[in-house]
N, C-alpha and C positions, 0 to 999 in steps of 0.2 A: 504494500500500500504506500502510496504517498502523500505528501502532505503538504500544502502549500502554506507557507510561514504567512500569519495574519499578525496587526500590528497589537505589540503590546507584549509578544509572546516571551518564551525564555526557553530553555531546554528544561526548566523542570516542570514550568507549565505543559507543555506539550507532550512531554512524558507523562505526566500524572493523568491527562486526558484519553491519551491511548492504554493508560493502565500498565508501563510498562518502565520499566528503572531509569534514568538519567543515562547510563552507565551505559546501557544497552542504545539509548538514541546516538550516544558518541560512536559507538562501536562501528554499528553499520551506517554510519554519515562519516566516512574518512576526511572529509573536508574539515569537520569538526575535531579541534582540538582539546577541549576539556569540557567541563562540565559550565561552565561561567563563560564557554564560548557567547558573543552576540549572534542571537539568529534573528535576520531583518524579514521586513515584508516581502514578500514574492517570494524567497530562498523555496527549497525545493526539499526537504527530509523524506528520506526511506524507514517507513516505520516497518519495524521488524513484528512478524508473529512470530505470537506464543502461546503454548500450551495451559502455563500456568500464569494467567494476570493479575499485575500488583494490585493489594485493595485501593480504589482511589481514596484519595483524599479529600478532605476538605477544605474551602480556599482559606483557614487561618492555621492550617497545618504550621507546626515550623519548619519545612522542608522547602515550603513554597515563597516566591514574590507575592507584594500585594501591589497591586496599581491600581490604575484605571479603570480597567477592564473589570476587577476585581469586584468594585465600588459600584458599578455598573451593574454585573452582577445579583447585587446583592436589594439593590434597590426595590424589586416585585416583593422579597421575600419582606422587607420594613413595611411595607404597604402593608401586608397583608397579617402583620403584629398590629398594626394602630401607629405606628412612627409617619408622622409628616413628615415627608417630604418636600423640598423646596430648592430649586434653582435659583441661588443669589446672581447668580454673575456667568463668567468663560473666563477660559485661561486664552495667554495668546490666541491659542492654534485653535482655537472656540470648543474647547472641551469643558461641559461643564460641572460646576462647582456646586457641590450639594450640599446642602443646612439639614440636617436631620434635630426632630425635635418631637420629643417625648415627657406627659406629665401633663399635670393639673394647674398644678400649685400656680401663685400670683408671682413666687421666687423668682424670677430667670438667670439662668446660670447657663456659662459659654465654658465647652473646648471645646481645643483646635489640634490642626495635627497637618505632619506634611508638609511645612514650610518650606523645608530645603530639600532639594530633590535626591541627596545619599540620606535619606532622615525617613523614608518607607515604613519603617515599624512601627514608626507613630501613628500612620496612616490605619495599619490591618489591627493595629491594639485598639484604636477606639472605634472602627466599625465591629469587630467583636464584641465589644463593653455594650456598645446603643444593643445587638443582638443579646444579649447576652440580660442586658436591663430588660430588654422589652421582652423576649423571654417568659421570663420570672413574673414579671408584671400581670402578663395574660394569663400565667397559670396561678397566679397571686401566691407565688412561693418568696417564702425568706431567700436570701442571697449573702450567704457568709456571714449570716446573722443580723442581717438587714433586711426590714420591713420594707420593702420596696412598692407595695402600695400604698402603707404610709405614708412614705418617703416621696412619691412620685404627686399626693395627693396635695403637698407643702408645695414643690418646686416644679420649675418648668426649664428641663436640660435642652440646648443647643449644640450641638454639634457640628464642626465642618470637619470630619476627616482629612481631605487631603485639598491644600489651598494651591499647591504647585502641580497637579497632574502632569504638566507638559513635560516638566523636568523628572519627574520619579521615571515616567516612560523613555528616558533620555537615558538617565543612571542604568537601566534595567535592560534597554534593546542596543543601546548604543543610534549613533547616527550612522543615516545610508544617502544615497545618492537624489532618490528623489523624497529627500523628507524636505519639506517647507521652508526649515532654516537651518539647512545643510550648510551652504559658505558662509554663514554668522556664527556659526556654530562650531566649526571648524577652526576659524580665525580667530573666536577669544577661546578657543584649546591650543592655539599654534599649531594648527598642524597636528598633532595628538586627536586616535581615535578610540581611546577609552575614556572611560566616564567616573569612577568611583567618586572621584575626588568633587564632581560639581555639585555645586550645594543651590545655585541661580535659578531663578525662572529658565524658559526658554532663549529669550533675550540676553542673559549676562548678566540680569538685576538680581540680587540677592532682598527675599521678601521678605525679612527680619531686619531689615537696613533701612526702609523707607515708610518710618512713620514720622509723622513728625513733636517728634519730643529728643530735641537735641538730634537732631536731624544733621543739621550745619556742623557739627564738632564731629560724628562718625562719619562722613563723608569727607573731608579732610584729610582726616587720619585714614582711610580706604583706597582703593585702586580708583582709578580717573578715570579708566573708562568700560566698556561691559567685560565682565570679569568671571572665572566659574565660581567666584566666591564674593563675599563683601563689598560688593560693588552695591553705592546706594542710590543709582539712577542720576540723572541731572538736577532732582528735585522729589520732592515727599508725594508721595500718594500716583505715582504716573502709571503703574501696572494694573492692569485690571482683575489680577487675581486680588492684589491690595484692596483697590475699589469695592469690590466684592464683601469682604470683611470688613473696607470700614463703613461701608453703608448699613450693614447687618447692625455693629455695633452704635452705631450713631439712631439707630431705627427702635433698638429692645433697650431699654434699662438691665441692664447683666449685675447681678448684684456682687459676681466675684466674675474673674476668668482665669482659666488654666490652660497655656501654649506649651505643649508637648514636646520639646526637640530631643535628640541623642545628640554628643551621650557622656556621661559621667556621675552618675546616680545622684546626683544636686537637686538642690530646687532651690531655685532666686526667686524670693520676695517684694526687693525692695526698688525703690528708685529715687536717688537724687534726697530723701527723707521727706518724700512726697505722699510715700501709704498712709494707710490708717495704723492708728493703733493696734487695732484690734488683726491688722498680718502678723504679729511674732505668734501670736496665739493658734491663730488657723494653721500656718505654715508648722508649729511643732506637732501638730496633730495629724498633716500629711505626714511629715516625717516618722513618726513614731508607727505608723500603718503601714510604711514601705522600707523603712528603714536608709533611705535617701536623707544625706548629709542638706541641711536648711543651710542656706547662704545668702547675706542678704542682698549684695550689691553682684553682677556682673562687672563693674567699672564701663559698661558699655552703655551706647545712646541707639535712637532709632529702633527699639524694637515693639512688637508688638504691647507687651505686660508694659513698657516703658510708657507708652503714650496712653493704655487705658487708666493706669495711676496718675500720670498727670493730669488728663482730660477729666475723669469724672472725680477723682481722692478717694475710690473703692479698691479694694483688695484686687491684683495681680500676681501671677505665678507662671513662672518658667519650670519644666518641670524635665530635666535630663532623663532620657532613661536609656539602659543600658548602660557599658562602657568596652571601652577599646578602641579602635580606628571606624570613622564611618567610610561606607555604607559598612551598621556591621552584619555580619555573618546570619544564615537565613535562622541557622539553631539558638540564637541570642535569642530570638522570642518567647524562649520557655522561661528566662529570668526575666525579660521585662514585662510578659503576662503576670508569674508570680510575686512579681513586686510592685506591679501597679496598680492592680485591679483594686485593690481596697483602698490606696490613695483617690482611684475613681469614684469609686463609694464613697469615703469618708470628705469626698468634696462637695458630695451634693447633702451634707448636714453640717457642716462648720459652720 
């Protein structure tokens, strides 16, 4: 059988679909040199038969990528829990951006996740927490000792999984010849055609760079011009994944927010001694549920928690998770499930 490579894919994705090992897709694709080789759109795989087929998985395995595609997905299955759904926005490439939002309560409460495109985990960790919530919700079960219809009946959670799509799909397939911003793409990598390392939108803009709360002091100190990293645009708010989120927040009164990046099992709280009071409190109660070291300052400007502290004076949270080199490793999901899922819980009651 063969298979023509669709976009978004990866060799383990495609393996796990055929039901057949990674290992074995390398084998008989001699073109293919490893498992983390990039397979692009159009490419051509020889899927091998077998007697005995792998169990497949499912899409929050830790074996697997999460993307787009993923997120996509998953969307009929939220529908069909009671989770609204909502298109805030598109990324460059007009992919878009979904708000997921579950609950009663008058609370509103925001994560986010996927800001930088080697930062994925963050993406598949909280589209499994909203599954995961709604869940529990519909069968009105406890949740690691959390009344979740309680809990759901107080507050009303928002959600954006993944705010960079263009770029996770970037980090994950690699660029090809006729992708849309192949010679921009190419030009702020020099010439390099691996990805690990981009953390930017599609463009070159890094979308933790461009809010504006000291805006003008991290773009100074940042690369001048589109970058696979810290790059803060020519000015605050130009990207429409941006736009996207700060329309959302400018629109709900969010009574806290929690932005999700990897990695270093941290959580910054503060900014500039702009919070409330009442963050050292919340912040050691995240920490104490995940065991994630509370730090108050990044020293940094332009980020998302930076400018919702400023703008409204409510509680902000950056929340590292994982650790080691991004993009990290697919099996790193089983510590940042196990250490975050109750910091997710215990944020929708502080």
């Amino acid at each position: 059988m063969n298979y023509s490579v669709r976009q978004g894919d990866t060799v383990a994705k495609v393996a796990n679909a055929f039901q057949i090992r990674p290992f074995d897709l390398v084998l008989f694709n001699p073109r293919l040199t490893s498992e983390h080789e990039y397979i692009q759109p159009g490419m051509i795989l020889h899927i091998p038969n077998t007697q005995n087929p792998q169990q497949k998985l499912d899409l929050f395995d830790h074996r697997l990528e999460f993307g787009p595609n993923e997120l996509d997905e998953m969307i009929p299955t939220f529908k069909k829990l009671g989770v609204r759904v909502e298109v805030i926005g598109f990324s460059v490439m007009k992919k878009p951006i979904y708000a997921l939002s579950i609950g009663r309560g008058k609370k509103e409460i925001f994560y986010s996740g996927g800001w930088h495109a080697n930062e994925w985990h963050t993406s598949k960790f909280l589209t499994k927490f909203v599954y995961e919530l709604a869940t529990a919700y519909e069968s009105q079960n406890d949740w690691y000792g959390y009344n979740i219809v309680e809990v759901l009946e107080k507050i009303k959670l928002f959600v954006v999984p993944l705010v960079n799509p263009d770029g996770v799909e970037l980090v994950q397939q690699g660029i090809y010849s006729n992708h849309p911003y192949y010679d921009e793409v190419v030009r702020i990598n020099k010439g390099e055609t691996r990805f690990e390392h981009w953390s930017s939108n599609i463009r070159g803009v890094d979308l933790n760079h461009q809010w504006p709360a000291g805006w003008e002091i991290e773009a100074k100190e940042s690369p001048q011009t589109p970058w696979s990293r810290h790059y803060s645009g020519t000015e605050p708010l130009t990207e429409p994944e941006v736009k996207a989120v700060y329309r959302l927040s400018k629109r709900l009164a969010f009574a806290h927010v929690v932005a999700f990046h990897s990695q270093g099992q941290v959580i910054y709280w503060g900014y500039r001694g702009l919070e409330p009071e009442c963050s050292k409190q919340m912040v050691e109660r995240l920490a104490l549920v995940s065991s994630y070291l509370p730090v108050h300052t990044a020293d940094s400007d332009g980020g998302y928690k930076d400018w919702f502290i400023q703008e409204t004076g409510r509680p902000g949270f950056t929340v590292e998770v994982g650790i080691g080199t991004n993009p990290l490793p697919n099996k790193a999901f089983a510590e940042i499930w196990s250490n975050n899922v109750l910091l997710a819980l215990e944020g929708l009651v502080i």
